[in-house]
N, C-alpha and C positions, 0 to 999 in steps of 0.2 A: 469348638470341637467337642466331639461326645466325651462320658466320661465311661470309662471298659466296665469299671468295678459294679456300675447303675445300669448300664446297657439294659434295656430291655424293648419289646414293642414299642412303637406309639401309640397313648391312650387310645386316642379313634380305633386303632386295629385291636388295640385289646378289647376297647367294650365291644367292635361287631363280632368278632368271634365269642365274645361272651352274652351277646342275644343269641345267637345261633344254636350255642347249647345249650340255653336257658329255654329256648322257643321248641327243642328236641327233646331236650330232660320233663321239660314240663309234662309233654305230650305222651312219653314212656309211663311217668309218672300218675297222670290222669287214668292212663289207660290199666296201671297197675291196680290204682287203685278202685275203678270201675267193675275189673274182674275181682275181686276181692268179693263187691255183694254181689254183684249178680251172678258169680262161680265161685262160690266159695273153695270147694271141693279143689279146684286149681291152685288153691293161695292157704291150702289148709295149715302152714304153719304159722300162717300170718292171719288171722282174722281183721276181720274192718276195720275195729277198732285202733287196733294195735296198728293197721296198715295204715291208718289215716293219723293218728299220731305218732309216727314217722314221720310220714310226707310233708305234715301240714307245715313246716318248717321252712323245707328246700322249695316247695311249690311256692310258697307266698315272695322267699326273696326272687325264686327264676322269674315271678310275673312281674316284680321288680327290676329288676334287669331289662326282662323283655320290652317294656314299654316303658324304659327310663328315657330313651330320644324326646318321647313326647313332653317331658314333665323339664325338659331342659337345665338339666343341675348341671352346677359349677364344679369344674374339675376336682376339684378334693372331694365333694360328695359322688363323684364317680367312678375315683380312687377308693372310697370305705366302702360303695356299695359290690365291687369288684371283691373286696376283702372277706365279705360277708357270703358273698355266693359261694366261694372256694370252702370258708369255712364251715358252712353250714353243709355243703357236699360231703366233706370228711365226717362233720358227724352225723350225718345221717347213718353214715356207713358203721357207724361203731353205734349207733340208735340200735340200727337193725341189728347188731349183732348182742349187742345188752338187751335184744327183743327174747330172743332166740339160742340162749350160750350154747343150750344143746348139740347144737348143729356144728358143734368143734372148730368153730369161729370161721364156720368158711363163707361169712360176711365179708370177712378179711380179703375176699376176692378181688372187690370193688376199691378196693382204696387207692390201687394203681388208677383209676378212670380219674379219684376225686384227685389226688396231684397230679395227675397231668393238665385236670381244668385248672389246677394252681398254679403250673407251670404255667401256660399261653396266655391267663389276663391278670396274673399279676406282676409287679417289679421283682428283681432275682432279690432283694434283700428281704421282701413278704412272702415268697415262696421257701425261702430257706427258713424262715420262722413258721409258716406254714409245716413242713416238711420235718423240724425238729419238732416240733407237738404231735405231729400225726405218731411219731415214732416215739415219745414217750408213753403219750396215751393208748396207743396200739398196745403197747410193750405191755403195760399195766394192765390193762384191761385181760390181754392174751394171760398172762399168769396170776391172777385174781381170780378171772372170774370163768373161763371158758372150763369144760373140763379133762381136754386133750390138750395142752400146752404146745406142744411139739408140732402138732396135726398143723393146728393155726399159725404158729409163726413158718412153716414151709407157705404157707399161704400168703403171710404177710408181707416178706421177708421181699421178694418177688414186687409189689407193689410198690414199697419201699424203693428198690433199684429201678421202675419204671420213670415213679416221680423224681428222681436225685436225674436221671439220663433225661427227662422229660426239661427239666430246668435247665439242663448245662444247653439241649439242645438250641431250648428259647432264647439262653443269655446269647447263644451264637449267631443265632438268624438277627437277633434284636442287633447286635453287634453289625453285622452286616447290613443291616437297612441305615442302622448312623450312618454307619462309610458312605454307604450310598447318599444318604441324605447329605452328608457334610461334604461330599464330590462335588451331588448336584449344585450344593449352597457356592461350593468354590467358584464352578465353572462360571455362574452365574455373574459370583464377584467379578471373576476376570473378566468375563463379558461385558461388565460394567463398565469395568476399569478402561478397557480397550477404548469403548467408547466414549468413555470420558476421557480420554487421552487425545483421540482423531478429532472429538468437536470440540475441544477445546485448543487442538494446533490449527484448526479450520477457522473457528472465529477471532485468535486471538492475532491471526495473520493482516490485523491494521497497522496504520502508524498513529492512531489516536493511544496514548498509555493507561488514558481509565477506559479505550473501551478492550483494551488487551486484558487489564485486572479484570474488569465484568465477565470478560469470555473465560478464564480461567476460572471465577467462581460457581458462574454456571455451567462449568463442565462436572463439580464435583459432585452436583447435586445427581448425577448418574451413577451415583457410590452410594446411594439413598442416606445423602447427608441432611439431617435437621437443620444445620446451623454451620457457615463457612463465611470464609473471611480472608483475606490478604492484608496482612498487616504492611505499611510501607515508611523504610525507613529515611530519613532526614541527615541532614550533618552534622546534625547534633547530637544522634544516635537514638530520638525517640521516633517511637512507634504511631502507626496513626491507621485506621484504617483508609486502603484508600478503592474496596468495591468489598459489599456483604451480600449474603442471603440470609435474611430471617435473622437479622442480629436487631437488637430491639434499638431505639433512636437512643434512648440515654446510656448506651454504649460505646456510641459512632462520634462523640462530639472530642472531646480532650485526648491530646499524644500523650504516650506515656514514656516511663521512662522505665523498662522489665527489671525488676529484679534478683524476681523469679516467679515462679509459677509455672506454667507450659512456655511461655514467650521466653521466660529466662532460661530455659533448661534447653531451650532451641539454640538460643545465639552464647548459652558458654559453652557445650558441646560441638555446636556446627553440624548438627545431624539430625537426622528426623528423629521424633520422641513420639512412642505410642504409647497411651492409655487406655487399660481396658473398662474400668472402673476410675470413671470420672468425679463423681462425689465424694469419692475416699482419698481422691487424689489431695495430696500435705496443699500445692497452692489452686486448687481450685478455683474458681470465680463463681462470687455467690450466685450472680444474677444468673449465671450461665448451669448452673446447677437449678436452679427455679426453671430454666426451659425445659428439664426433663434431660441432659445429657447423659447417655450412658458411659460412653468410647469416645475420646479425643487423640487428633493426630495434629501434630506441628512437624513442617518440615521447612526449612531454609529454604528462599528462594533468593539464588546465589548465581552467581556469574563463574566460568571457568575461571578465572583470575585469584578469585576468591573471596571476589568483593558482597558482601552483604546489599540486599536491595531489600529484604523483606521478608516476613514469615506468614505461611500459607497455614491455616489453620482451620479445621473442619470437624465436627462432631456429631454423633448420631445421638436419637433420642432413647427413648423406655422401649424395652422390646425386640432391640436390635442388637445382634450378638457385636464382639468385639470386631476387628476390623483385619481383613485377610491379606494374607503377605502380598496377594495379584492388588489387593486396591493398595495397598502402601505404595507398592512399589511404579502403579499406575501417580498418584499423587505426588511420587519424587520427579517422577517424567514428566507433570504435568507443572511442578514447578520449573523444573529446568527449563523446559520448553518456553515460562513466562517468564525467566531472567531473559532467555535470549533477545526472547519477541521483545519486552520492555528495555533492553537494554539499544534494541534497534529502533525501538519508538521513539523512545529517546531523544536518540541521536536527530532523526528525522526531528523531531521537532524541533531541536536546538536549531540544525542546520535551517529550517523554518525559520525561526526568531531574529538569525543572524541574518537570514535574506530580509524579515523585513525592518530589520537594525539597518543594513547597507541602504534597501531602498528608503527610508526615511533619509540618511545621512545624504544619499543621492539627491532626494529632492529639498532640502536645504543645502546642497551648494549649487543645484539650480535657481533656488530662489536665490542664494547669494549672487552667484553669476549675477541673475538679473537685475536684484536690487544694484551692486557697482554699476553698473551700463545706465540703469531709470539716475542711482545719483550724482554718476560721473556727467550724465546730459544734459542735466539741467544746467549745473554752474560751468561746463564748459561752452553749452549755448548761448546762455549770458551774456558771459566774458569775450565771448567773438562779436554777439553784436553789438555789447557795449564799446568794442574797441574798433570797429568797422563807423559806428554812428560818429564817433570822436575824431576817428581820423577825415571822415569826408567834410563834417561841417567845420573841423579845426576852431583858429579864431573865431568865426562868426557865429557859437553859440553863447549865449548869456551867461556871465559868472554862477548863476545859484541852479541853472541845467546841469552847467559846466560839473558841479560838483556835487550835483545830488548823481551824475553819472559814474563819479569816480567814487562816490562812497557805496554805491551799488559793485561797482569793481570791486573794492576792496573786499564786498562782504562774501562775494563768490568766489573770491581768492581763497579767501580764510575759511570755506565751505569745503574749499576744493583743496585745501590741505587739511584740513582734519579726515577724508576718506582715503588721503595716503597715510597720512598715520594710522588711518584705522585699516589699511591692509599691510603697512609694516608690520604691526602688533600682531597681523595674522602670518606673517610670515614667523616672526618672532616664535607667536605659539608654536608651529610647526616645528620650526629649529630646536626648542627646549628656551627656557629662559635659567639666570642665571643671577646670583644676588649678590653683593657685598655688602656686608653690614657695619654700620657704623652708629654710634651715639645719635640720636637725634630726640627733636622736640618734638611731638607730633602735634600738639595745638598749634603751636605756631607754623606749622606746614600745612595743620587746617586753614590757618587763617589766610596763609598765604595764597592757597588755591582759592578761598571766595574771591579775595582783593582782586587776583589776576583773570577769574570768570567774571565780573561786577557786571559788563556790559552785556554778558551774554543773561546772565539772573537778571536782568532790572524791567523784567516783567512782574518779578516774583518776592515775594517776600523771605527775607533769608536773615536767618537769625544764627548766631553762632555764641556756644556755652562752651567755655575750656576751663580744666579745673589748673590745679596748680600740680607742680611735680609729673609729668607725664611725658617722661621721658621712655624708648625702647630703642634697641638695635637691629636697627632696619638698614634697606638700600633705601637711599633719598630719593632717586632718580623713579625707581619702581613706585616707589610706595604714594610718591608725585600723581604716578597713571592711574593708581588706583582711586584715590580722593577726586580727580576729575573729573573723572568717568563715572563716579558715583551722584558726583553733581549735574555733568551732564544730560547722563539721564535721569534728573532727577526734572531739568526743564525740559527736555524732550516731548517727556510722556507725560506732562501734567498740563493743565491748561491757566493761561496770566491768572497773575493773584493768587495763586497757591502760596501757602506759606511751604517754605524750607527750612527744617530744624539739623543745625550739626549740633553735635555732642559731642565733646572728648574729656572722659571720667574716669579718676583712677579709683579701678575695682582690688585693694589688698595688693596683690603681688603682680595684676595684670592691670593694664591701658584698654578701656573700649571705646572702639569708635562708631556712633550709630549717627545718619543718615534718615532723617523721615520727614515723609511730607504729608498732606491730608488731599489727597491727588483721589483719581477717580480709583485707584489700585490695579492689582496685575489680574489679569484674566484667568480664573481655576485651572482653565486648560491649560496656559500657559506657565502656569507659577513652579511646574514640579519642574520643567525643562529651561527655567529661566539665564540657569548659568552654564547652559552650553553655548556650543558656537553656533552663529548663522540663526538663532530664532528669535524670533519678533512677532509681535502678535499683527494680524492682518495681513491682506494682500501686498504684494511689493507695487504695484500696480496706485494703489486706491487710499495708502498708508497716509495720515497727514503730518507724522514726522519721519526725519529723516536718520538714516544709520545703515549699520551694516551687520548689528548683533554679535558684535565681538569683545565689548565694552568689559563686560559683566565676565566672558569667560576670561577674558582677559586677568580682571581684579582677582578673580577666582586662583586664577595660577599661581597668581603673584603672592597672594596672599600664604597658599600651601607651600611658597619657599622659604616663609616666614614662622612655618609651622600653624598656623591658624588656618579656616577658612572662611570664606564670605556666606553670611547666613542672610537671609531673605524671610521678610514676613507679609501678609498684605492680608487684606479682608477689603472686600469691593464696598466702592464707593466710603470707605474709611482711611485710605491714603495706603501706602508701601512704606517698609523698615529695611533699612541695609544697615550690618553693623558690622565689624569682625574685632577680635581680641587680640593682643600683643603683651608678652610678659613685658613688666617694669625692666628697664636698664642694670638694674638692682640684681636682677633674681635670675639664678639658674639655670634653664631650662632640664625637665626631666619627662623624661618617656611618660609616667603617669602625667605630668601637667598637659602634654600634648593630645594624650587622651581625652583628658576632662574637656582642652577648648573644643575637640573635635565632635563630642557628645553632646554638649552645651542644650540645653530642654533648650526649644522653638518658643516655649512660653515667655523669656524674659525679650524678644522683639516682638511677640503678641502684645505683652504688659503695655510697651513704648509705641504703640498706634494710639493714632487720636480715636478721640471717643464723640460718638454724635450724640 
């Protein structure tokens, strides 16, 4: 906004009205002083001389003025030479009258014309110093040196009140063109604004959430923003950008955490914060004052609830006035408008995520489906025709058919009961599992589980380390299914002659149990999803071991009833690590020790892979 007290013209309109009467004065001027020689008689109280030094004064700066466009000076020398034509106007006038005192100072006539040219091209604070010199020096001069006192100040006197009414006139029109100009400037903002509000609710109407952030920072650049930005916020409560305009890259990288500055003064208020004088501003940002910021605005970008999502921030550069209540008030709408929209992008993509959460979990109990059926068919085909072959030929087949057919029975038997326990366990998981705990040994339940798997391991090399004292309170029954099922598939998925290492070591206050082979390891794709239900690496179709993938989420469960959980490690073609941790018998449990097992660095089953 203008300032009243400064009001005046704008330079441009000052300096052309001051060629105009630098380009008319001259031309009065020349032609005065042309008659002077060639008529003397006309100009007889003025001879050449005298006439010509007078003029030579005001003529030399009006030619200056006059053909100042051409020589293109910088504003402040367009401002001293404005200062110079007024002044040299006034004394010319008191030249002429120190020419001539005789004439009872009716020189004095003209000084009304030299302040009015004071008034129109200079600022009211140079005209009013203008205007108190004319009237000291007038004053002085009229009672010094004229030799009717009286005569001349009715003369003067007059001039005096032209220039004083000449100035107030200027300061008011000057006044009036701000208005105007500061209307025009507004209308313009809003017009901005307007538009930066309509195409910014235009594009920001996706369900993508950074191309909703883009559309709202490209809407502000219609506010003739340098530098804009969406800050978004986390669950943590740091900041991050998350879409800019013209923010430099070593800006855009690291969240922050506000404490203050513009972003702090957003989010402990909760309301938009405007600055108009951005480099003076107490938290400014250095990098962001090296862009040249003048004006910065922060507003919340907030949800009706009141929930915070982000701060919308934008700033203009050198040059540009501070920022108008239409564009404020356009950038509150325009946040609002981007909690909404992001608040429904959101959603939309969550609901997204969660369709293709379902559709995965969907086609893993298709593949389960199909996996039971491929491995319910095999040992039930078997087993029928092994028991169809036995009953037709009875007696009459040879002892060593005889029972290489029943050890064939047997093993599709005990094929075809491990896929009911392994859909019990899935029932189980469904229903919730449930623990009692009691003192036990866990080496010696390790060892019992190799003893009782031996025939199923005696492809395999299987080695077993138990230290002493490693005692915890477990279910025996559970903690049974977990140790099996880790050996399990520990033959499953490796191929004869893998070595198998168990471990059970007492770590201070806790029991670990780690599991590793030197097997081909777990598939990348597959290692982060290894302890859910239902997945297995390959086709159910084309697989060359058998299962149902419930093994692992299984131990998984069991183990979180224990407080612990099952930790996995693998690196291809360097084998797999299964371990999990159980306090000693001994000790306590506490809320932080359950923490610590549950955090446990991934490094110490990294450390316990074989090394090639």
């Amino acid at each position: 906004m203008h300032d009243p007290v400064a009001t005046a013209f704008p330079l441009h309109l000052r300096a052309g009205l001051a060629r105009t009467i630098a380009l008319v004065a001259l031309a009065l001027d020349a032609l005065a002083l042309v008659l002077a020689v060639v008529y003397p008689t006309s100009m007889a109280d003025y001879p050449p001389g005298v006439m010509a030094s007078v003029l030579a004064g005001p003529m030399t700066v009006q030619t200056a003025v006059a053909f100042a466009p051409r020589l293109r000076l910088p504003e402040w020398a367009r401002e001293w030479l404005l200062r110079l034509m007024a002044v040299t106007a006034v004394v010319s006038v008191f030249g002429a009258v120190l020419a001539q005192p005789v004439d009872n100072g009716t020189g004095f006539a003209f000084t009304g014309f030299a302040l009015a040219l004071s008034a129109v091209t200079l600022r009211p604070r140079d005209h009013l110093v203008v205007l108190a010199g004319t009237s000291v020096v007038g004053l002085t001069i009229l009672f010094t040196v004229t030799p009717e006192p009286l005569v001349g100040l009715f003369i003067l006197l007059p001039g005096l009140g032209i220039g004083l009414m000449a100035g107030m006139w200027a300061r008011a029109h000057g006044r009036m063109i701000a208005e105007l100009g500061d209307s025009r400037e507004e209308a313009l903002e809003t017009s901005a604004a307007l538009r930066a509000v309509v195409d910014g609710a235009h594009d920001a109407a996706v369900a993508d959430p950074e191309a909703v952030l883009q559309a709202v920072v490209d809407a502000t650049r219609h506010l003739d923003a340098h530098s804009s930005g969406v800050y978004v916020m986390d669950d943590a409560g740091l900041l991050s950008f998350g879409a800019t305009y013209n923010v430099p890259e070593r800006l855009r990288g690291e969240a922050i955490l506000p404490g203050h500055g513009l972003l702090g003064e957003v989010l402990r208020c909760g309301e938009t914060v405007v600055i108009d004088d951005y480099a003076a501003f107490v938290g400014s940002v250095p990098d962001f004052v090296e862009l040249g910021l003048n004006a910065a605005i922060g507003t919340p970008v907030r949800l009706p609830d009141g929930r915070m999502l982000g701060v919308l921030v934008v700033g203009r550069g050198a040059g540009r006035g501070p920022f108008a209540p239409a564009a404020v008030d356009a950038l509150e709408l325009l946040a609002d408008h981007a909690a909404r929209a992001l608040q429904l992008s959101l959603e939309v993509d969550a609901d997204r995520r969660t369709l293709r959460t379902l559709g995965a979990l969907l086609e893993r109990q298709r593949d389960f489906v199909a996996t039971v059926s491929h491995e319910l068919r095999t040992p039930v085909t078997v087993i029928a025709g092994l028991a169809t072959t036995m009953t037709r030929l009875g007696d009459a087949m040879p002892p060593e058919q005889h029972d290489h057919l029943l050890e064939r029975l047997s093993a599709n038997a005990a094929s075809l009961t491990q896929i009911v326990e392994s859909l019990l366990d899935t029932a189980r998981l469904e229903r919730g599992l449930t623990a009692h705990h009691e003192v036990m040994d866990l080496g010696e339940l390790a060892v019992g589980c190799v003893e009782r798997l031996s025939s199923l391991m005696e492809t395999h090399t299987v080695t077993v380390h138990v230290e002493d004292d490693v005692l915890v309170r477990a279910d025996d029954g559970l903690l049974t299914r977990v140790v099996e099922n880790l050996l399990i598939n520990a033959q499953r998925h490796t191929p004869d002659g893998t070595h198998v290492e168990v471990r059970v070591l007492r770590r201070e206050q806790h029991v670990e149990m780690v599991v590793r082979d030197d097997g081909p390891g777990i598939p990348a794709d597959v290692l982060p999803h290894i302890k859910e239900r239902f997945v297995r690496a390959g086709d159910h179709t084309t697989r060359a071991t058998r299962g149902l993938g419930i093994g692992l989420a299984l131990a998984d469960q069991v183990l979180m009833l224990h407080g612990s959980t099952l930790r996995v490690a693998s690196r291809q073609e360097q084998g797999a690590t299964f371990g999990f941790t159980l306090l000693h018998a001994t000790t306590e449990p506490s809320s932080d020790d359950v923490v610590r097992r549950h955090t446990r660095d991934r490094a110490e089953l990294d450390d316990a892979l074989p090394r090639v």
